[in-house]
C-alpha positions as CSV (number, residue, x, y, z in Angstrom):
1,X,13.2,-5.5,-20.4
2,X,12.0,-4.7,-16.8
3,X,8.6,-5.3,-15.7
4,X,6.9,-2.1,-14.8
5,X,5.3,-3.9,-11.3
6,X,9.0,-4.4,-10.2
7,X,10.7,-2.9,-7.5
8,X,12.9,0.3,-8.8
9,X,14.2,1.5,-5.8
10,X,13.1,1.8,-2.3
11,X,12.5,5.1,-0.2
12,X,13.5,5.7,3.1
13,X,10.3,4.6,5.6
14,X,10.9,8.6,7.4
15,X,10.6,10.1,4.3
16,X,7.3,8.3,3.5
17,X,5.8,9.5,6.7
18,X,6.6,13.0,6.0
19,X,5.0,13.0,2.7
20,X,2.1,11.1,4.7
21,X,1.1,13.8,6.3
22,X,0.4,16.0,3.3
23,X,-3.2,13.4,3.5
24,X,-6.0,12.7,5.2
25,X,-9.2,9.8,4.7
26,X,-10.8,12.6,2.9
27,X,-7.7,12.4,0.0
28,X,-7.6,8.3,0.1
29,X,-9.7,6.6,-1.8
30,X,-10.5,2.9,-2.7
31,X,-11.5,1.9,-6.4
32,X,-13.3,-1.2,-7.4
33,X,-9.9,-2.8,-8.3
34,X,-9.1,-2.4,-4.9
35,X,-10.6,-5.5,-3.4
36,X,-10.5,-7.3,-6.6
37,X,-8.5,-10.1,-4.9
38,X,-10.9,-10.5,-2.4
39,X,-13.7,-13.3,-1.7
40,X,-16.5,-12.0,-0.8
41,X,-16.1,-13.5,3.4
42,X,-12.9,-11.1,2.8
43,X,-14.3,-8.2,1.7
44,X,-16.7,-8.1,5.2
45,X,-13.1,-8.1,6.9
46,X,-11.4,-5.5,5.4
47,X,-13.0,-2.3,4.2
48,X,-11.7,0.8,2.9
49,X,-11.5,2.7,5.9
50,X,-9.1,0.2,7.6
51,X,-6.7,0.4,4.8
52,X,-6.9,4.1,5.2
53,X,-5.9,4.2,9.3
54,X,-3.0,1.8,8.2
55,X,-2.2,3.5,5.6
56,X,-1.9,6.9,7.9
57,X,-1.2,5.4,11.2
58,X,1.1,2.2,10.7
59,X,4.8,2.6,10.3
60,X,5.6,0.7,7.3
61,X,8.7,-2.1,7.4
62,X,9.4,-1.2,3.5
63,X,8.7,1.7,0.5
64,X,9.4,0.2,-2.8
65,X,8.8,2.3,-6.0
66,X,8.0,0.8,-8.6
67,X,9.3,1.5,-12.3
68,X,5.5,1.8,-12.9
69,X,5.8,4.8,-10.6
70,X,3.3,3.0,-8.3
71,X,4.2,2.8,-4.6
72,X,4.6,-0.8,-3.2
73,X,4.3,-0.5,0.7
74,X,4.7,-3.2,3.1
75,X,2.9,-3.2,7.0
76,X,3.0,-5.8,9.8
77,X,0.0,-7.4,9.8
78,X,-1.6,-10.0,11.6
79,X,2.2,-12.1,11.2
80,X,1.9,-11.4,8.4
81,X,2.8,-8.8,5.6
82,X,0.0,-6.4,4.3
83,X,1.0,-5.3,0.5
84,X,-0.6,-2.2,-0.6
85,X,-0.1,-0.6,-3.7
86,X,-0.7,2.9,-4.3
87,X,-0.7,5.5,-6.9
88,X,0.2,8.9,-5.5
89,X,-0.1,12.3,-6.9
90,X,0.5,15.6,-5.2
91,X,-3.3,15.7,-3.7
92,X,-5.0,12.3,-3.6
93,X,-3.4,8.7,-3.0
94,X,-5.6,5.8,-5.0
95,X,-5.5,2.5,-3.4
96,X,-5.1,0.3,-6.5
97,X,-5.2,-3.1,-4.4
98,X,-3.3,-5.0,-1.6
99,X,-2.8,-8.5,-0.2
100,X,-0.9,-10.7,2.4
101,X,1.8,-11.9,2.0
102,X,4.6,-14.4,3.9
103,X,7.3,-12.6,5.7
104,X,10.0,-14.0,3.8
105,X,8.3,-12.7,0.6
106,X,9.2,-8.9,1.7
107,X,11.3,-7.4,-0.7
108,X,15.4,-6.6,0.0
């Protein structure tokens, strides 16, 4: 049985981009579960608005789609590796949460 938070396949990084484009801040939103992971000292640190310039400014290192249909994207951060996973529909991408990670945990 595969896990639904697993990596189905991956999409090219230039095809990402294009479909990036289709959005703006005004069509990205943060939930509650967003910062979930977060202690509070990390919460003043990142905010919803940073996620969103990385999100549409940042050229990500990987795309994985997930068999959940969620999309599992991976930016150079700070050395390290900023996960965030997103649900994406045709008019509004919902940040559902995202963490750091090491380098060698990037995916294939």
């Amino acid at each position: 049985m595969k896990r639904s938070y697993r990596i189905e396949k991956f999409e090219d990084v230039a095809v990402f981009r294009e479909r990036m484009k289709n959005f703006d801040p005004n069509t990205i939103e943060c939930t509650e579960h967003t910062f979930f992971r977060l202690s509070e000292g990390q919460r003043k640190i990142f905010r919803c608005d940073d996620l969103k310039s990385v999100l549409l400014n940042d050229i990500p290192l990987r795309i994985g789609i997930q068999y959940d249909r969620k999309y599992a994207i991976y930016y150079n951060y700070q050395g390290r590796v900023l996960k965030m996973l997103l649900s994406l529909s045709p008019n509004k991408i919902r940040i559902v949460t995202f963490w750091l990670i090491n380098r060698n945990q990037l995916p294939g």
